[in-house]
DSSP file (Angstrom, degrees, kcal/mol; ACC not computed):
  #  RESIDUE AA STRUCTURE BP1 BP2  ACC     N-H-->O    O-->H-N    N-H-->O    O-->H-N    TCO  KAPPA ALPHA  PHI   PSI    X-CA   Y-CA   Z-CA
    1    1 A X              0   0    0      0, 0.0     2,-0.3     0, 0.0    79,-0.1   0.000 360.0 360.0 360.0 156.3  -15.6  -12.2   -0.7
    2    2 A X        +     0   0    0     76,-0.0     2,-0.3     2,-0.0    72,-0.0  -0.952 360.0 157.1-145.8 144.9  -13.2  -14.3   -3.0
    3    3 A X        -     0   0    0     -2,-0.3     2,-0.4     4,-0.0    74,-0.0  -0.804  36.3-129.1 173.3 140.4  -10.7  -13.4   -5.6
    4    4 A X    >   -     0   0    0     -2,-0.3     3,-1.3     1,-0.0     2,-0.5  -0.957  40.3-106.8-120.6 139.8   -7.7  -15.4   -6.9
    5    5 A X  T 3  S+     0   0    0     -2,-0.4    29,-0.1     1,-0.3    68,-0.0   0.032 114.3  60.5 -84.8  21.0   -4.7  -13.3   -6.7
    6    6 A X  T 3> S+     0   0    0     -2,-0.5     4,-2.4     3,-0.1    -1,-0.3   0.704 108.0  47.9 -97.0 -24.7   -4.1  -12.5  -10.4
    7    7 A X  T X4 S+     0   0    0     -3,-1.3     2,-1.4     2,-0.2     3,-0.7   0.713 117.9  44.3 -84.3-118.6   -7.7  -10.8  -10.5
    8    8 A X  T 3> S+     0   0    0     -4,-0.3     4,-2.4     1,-0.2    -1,-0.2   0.465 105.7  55.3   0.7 -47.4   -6.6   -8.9   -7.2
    9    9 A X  H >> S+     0   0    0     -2,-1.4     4,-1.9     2,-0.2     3,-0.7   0.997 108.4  55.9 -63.7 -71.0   -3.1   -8.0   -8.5
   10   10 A X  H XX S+     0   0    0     -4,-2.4     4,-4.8    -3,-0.7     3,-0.8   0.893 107.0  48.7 -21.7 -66.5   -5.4   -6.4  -11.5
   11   11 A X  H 3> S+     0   0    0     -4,-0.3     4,-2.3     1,-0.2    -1,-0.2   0.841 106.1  54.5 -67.7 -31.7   -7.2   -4.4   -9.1
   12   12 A X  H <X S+     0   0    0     -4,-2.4     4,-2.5    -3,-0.7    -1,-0.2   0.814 116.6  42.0 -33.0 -45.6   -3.9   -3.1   -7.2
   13   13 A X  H <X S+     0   0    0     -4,-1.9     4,-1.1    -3,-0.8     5,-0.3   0.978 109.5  53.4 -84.8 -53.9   -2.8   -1.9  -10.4
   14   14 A X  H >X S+     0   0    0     -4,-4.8     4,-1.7    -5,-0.3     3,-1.0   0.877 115.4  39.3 -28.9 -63.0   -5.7   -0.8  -11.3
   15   15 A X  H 3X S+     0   0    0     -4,-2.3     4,-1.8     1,-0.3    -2,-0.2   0.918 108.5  61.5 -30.3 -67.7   -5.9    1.3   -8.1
   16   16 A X  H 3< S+     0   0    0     -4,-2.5    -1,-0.3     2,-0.2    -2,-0.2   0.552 104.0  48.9 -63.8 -22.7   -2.3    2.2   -8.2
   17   17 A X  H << S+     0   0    0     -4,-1.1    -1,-0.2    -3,-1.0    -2,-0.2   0.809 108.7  63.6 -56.7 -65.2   -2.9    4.3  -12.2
   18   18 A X  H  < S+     0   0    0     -4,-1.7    -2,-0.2    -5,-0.3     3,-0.1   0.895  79.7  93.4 -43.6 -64.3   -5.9    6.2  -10.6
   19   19 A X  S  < S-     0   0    0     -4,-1.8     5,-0.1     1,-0.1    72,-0.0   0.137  92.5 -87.6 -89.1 165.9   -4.3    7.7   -8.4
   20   20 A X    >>  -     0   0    0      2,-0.1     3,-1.4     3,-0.1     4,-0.8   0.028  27.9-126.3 -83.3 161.1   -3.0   11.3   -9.0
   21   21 A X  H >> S+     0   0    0      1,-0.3     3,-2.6     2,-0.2     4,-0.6   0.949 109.6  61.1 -51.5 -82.4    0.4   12.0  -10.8
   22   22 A X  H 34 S+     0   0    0      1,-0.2    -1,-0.3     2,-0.2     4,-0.2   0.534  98.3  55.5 -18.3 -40.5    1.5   14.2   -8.1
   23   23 A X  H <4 S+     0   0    0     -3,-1.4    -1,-0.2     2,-0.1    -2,-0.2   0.715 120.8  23.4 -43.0 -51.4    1.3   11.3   -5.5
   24   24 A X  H << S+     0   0    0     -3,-2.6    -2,-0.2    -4,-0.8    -3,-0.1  -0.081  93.6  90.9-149.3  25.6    3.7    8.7   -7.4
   25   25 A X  S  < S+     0   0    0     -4,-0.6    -1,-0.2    -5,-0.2    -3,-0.1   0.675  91.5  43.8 -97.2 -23.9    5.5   10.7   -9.2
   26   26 A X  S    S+     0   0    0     -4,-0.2     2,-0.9    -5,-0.2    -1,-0.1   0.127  76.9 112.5 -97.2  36.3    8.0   11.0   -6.4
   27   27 A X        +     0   0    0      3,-0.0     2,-0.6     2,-0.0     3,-0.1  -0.851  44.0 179.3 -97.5 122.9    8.2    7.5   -5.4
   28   28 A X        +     0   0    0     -2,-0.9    39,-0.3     1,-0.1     3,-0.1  -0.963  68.1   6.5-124.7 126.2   12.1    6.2   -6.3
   29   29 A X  S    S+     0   0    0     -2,-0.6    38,-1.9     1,-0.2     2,-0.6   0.862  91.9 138.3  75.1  20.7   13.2    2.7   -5.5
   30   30 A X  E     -a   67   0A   0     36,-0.2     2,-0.2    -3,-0.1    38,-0.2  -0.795  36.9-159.9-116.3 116.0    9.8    1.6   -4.3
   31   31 A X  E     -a   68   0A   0     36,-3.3    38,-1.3    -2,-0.6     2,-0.4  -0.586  14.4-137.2 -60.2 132.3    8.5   -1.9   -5.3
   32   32 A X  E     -a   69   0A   0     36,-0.3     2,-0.4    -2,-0.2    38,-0.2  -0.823  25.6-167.7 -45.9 112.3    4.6   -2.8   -5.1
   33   33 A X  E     -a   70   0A   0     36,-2.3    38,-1.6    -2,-0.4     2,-0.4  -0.977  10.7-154.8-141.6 128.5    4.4   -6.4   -3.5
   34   34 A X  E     +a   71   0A   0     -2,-0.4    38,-0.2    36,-0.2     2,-0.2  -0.883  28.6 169.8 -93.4 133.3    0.8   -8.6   -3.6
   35   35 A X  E     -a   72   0A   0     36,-1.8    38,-0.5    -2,-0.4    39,-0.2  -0.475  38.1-132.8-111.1-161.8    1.0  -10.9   -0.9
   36   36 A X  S    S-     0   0    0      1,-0.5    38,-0.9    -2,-0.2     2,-0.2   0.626  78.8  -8.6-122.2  -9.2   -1.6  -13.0    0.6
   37   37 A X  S    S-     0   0    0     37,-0.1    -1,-0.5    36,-0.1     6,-0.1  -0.906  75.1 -97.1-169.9 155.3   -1.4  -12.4    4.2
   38   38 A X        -     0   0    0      4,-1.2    -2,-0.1     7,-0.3    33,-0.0  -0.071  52.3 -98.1 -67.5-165.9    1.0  -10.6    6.5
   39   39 A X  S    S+     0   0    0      1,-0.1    -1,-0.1     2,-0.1     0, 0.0   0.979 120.1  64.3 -34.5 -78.1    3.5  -12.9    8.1
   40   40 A X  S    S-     0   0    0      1,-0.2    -1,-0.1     2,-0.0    -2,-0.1   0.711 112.5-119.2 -19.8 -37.7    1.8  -13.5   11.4
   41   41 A X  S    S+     0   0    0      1,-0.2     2,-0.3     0, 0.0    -1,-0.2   0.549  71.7 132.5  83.2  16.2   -0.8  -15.1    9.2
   42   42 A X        -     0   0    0      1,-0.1    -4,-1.2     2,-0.0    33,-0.3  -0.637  59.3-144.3-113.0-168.8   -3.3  -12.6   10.4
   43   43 A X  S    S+     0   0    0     -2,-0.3    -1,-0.1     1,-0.2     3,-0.1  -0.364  81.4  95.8-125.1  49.3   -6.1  -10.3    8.5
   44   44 A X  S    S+     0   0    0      1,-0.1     2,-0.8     0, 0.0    -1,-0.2   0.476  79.0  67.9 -86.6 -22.5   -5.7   -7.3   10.9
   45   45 A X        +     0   0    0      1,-0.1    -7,-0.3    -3,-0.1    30,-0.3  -0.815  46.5 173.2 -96.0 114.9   -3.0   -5.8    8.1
   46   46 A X  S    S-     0   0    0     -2,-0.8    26,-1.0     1,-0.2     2,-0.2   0.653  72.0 -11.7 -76.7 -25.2   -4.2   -4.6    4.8
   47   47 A X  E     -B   71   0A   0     24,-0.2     2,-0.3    46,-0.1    24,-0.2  -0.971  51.8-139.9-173.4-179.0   -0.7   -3.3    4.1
   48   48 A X  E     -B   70   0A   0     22,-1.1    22,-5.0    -2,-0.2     2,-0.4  -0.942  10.3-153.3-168.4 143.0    3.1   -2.3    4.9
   49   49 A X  E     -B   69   0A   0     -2,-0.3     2,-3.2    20,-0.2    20,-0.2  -0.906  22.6-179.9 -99.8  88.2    5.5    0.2    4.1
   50   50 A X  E     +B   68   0A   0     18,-1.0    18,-0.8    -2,-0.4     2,-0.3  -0.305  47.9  70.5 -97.6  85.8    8.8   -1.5    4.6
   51   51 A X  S    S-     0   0    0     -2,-3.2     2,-0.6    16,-0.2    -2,-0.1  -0.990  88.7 -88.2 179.3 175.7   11.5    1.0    3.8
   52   52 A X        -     0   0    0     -2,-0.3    15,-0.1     2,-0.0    -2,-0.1  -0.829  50.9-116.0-125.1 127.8   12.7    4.1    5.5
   53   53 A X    >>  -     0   0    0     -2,-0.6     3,-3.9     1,-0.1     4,-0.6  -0.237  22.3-106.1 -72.5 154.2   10.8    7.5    4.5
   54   54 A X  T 34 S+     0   0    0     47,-1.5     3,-0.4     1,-0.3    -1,-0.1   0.702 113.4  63.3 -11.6 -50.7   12.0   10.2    3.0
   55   55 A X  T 34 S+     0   0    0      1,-0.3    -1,-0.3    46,-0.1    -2,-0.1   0.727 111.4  37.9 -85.2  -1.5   12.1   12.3    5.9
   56   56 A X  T <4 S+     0   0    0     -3,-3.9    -1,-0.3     2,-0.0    -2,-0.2   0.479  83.3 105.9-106.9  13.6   14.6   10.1    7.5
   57   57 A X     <  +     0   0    0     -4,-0.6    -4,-0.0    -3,-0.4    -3,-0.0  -0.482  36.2 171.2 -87.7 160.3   17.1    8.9    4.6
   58   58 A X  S    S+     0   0    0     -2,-0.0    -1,-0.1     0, 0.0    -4,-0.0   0.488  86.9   8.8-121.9 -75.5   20.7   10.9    4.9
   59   59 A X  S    S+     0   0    0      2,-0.0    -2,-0.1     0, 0.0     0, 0.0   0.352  84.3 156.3-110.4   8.7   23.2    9.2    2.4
   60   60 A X        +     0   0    0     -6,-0.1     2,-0.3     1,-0.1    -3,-0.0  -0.123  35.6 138.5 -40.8 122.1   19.8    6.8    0.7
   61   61 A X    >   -     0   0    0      1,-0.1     3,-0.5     0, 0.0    -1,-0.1  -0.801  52.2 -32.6-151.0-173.8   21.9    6.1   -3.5
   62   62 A X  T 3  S+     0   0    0     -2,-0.3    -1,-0.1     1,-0.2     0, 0.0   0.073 113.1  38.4 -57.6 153.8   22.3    4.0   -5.4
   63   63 A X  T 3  S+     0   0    0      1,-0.2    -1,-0.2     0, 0.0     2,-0.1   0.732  79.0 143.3  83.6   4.0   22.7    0.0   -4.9
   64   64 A X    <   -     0   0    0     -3,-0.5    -1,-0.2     1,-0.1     2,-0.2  -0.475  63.5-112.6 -73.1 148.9   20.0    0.2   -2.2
   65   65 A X        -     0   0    0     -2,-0.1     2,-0.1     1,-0.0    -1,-0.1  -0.602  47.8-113.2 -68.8 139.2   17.4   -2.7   -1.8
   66   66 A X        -     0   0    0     -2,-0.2   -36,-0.2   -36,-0.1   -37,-0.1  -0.645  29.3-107.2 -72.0 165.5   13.8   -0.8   -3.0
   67   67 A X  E     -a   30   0A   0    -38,-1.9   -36,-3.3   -39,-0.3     2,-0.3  -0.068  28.7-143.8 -64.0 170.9   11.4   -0.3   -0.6
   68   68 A X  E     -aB  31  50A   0    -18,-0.8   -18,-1.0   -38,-0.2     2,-0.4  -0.970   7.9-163.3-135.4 143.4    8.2   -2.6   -0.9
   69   69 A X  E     -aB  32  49A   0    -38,-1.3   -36,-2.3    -2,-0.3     2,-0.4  -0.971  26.1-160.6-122.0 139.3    4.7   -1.2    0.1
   70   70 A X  E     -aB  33  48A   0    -22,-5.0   -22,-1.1    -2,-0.4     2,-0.5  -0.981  11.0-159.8-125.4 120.8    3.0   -4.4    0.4
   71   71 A X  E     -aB  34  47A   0    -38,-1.6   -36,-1.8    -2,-0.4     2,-0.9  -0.912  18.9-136.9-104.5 128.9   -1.1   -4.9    0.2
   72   72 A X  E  >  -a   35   0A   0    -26,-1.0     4,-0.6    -2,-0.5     3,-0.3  -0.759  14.0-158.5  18.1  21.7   -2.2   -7.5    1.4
   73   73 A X  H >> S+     0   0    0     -2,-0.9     4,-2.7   -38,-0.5     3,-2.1   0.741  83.9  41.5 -47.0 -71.9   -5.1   -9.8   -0.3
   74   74 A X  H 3> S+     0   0    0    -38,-0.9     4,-2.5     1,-0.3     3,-0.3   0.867 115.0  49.4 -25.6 -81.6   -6.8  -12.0    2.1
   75   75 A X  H 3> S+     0   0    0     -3,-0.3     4,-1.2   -30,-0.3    -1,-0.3   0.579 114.0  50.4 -44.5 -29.5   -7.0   -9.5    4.8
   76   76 A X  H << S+     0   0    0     -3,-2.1    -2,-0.3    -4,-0.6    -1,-0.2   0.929 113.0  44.5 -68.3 -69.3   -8.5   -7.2    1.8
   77   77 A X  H  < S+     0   0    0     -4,-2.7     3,-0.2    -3,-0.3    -2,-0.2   0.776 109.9  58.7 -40.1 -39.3  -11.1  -10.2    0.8
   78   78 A X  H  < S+     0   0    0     -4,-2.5    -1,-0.2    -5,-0.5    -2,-0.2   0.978 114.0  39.5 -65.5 -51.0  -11.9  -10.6    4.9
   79   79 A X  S  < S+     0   0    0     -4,-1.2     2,-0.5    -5,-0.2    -1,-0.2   0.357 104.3  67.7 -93.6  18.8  -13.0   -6.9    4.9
   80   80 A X        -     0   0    0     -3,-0.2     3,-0.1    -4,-0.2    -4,-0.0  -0.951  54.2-159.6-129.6 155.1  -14.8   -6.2    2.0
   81   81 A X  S    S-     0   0    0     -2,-0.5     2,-0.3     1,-0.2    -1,-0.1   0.924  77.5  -8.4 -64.8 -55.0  -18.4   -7.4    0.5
   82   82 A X  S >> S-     0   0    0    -81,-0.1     3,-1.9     1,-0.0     4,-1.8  -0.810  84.0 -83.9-150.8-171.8  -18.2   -6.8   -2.9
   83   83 A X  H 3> S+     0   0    0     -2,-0.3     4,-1.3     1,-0.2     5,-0.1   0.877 121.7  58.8 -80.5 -22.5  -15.7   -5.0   -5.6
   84   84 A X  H 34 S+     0   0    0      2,-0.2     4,-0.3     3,-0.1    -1,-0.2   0.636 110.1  43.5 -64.7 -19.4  -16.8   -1.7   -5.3
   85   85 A X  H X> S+     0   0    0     -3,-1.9     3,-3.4     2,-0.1     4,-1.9   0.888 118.2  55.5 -83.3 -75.4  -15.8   -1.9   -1.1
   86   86 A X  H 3X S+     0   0    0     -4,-1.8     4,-1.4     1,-0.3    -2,-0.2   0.625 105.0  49.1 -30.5 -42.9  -12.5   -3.7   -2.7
   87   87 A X  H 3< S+     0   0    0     -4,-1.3     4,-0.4    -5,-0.3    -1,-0.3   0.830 114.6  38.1 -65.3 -47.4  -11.6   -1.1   -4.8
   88   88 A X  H <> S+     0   0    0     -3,-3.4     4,-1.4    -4,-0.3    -2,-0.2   0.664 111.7  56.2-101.8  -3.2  -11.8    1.9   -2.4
   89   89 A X  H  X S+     0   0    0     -4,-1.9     4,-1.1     2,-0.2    -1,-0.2   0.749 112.9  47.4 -85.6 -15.6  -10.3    0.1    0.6
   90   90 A X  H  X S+     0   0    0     -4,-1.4     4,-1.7    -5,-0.2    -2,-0.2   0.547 111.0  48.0 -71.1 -10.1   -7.4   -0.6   -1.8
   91   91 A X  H  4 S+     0   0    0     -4,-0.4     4,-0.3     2,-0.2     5,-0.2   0.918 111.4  50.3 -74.7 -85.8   -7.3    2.6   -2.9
   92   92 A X  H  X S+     0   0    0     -4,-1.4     4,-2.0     1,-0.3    -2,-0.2   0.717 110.3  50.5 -24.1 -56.0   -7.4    3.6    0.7
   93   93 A X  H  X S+     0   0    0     -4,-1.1     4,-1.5     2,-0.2    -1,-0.3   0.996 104.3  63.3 -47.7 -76.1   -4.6    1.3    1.5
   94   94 A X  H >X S+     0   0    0     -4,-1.7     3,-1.6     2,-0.2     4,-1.2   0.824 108.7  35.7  -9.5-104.8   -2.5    2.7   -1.3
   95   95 A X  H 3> S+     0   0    0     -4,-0.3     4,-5.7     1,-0.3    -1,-0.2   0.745 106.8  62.1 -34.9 -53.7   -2.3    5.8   -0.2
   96   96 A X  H 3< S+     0   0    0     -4,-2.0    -1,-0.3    18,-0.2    -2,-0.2   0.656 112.2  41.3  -7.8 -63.0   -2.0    5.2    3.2
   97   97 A X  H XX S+     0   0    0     -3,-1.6     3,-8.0    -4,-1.5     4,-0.6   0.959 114.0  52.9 -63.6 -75.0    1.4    3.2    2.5
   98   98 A X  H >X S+     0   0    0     -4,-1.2     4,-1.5     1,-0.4     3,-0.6   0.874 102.4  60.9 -50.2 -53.1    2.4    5.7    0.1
   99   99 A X  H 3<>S+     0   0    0     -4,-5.7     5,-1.5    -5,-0.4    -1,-0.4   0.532  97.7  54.8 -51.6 -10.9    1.8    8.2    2.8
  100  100 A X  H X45S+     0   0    0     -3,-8.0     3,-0.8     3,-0.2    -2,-0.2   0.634 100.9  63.0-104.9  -5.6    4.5    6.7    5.2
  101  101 A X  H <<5S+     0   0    0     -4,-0.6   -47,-1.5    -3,-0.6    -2,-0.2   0.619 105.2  47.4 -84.0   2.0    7.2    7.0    2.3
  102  102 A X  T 3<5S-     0   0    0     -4,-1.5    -1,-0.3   -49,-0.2    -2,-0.1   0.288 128.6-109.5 -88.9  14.9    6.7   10.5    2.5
  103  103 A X  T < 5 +     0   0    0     -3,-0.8     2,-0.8     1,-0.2    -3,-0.2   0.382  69.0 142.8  74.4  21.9    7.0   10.3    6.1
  104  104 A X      < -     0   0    0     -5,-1.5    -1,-0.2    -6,-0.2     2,-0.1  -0.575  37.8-155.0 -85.6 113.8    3.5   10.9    7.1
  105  105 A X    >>  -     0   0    0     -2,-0.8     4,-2.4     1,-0.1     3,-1.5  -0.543  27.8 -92.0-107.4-170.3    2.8    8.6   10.0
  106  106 A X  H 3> S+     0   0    0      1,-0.3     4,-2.0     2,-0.2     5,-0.2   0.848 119.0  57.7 -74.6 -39.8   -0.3    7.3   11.2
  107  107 A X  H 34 S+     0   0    0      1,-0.2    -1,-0.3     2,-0.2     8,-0.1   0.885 108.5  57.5 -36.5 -32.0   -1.6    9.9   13.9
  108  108 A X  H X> S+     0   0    0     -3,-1.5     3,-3.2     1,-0.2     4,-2.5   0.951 101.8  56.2 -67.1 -41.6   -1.3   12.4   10.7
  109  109 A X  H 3<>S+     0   0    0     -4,-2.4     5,-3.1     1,-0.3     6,-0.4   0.839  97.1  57.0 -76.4 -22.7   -3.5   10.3    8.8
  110  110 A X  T 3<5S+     0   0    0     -4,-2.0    -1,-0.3     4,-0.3    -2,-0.2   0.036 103.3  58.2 -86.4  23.7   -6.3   10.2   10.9
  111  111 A X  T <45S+     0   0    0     -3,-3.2    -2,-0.2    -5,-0.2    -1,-0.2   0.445 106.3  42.6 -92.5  -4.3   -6.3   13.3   10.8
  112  112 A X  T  <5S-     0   0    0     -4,-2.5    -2,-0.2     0, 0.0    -3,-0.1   0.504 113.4-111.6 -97.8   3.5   -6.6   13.4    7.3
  113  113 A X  T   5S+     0   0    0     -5,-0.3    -3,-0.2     1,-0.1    -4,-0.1   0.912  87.2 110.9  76.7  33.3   -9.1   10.8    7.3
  114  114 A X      <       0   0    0     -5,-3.1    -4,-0.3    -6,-0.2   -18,-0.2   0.549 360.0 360.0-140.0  22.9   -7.0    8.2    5.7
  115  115 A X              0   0    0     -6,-0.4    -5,-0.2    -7,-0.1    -6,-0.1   0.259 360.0 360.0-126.4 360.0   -6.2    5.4    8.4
């Protein structure tokens, strides 16, 4: 599939509205970042939490860098057919991410059927 990364960035945002109030209403100090591919340069990553969750911050104020949860595009593009797969595997990602700034790591999330 192919996408040019402002029409992707749309669908992130898009994604990122859906999802419920309750979710991302506690997110403080966390950035959204489109990339196009991890570092590595590979498409095994859809996304990254880079910031330290909730359940470990102590003295976490003001003057802190935000966190970034970062999706991915390419790696997004690699694994999907068409925009209706795009959509909920960014969705899917979304949360996912969102789920490790509340400190939910990955074993938990297969069990909840979201990794």
């Amino acid at each position: 599939m192919e996408m040019d990364a402002v029409a992707f960035e749309a669908l992130v945002i898009d994604e990122l509205d859906r999802l419920p109030d309750d979710m991302v209403d506690g997110l403080e100090n966390v950035v959204f970042v489109v990339e196009d591919r991890p570092e590595d340069g590979t498409l095994d990553l859809l996304g990254l939490y880079d910031g330290l969750a909730l359940t470990e911050r102590t003295q976490y104020g003001m003057g802190e860098l935000p966190d970034r949860i970062i999706v991915f595009r390419e790696p997004h593009l690699a694994e999907c057919d068409n925009e209706e797969e795009l959509r909920q595997e960014i969705h899917t990602t979304l949360v996912h991410e969102i789920a490790h700034f509340y400190g939910i790591d990955d074993e938990q999330l297969h069990e909840l059927g979201w990794a």
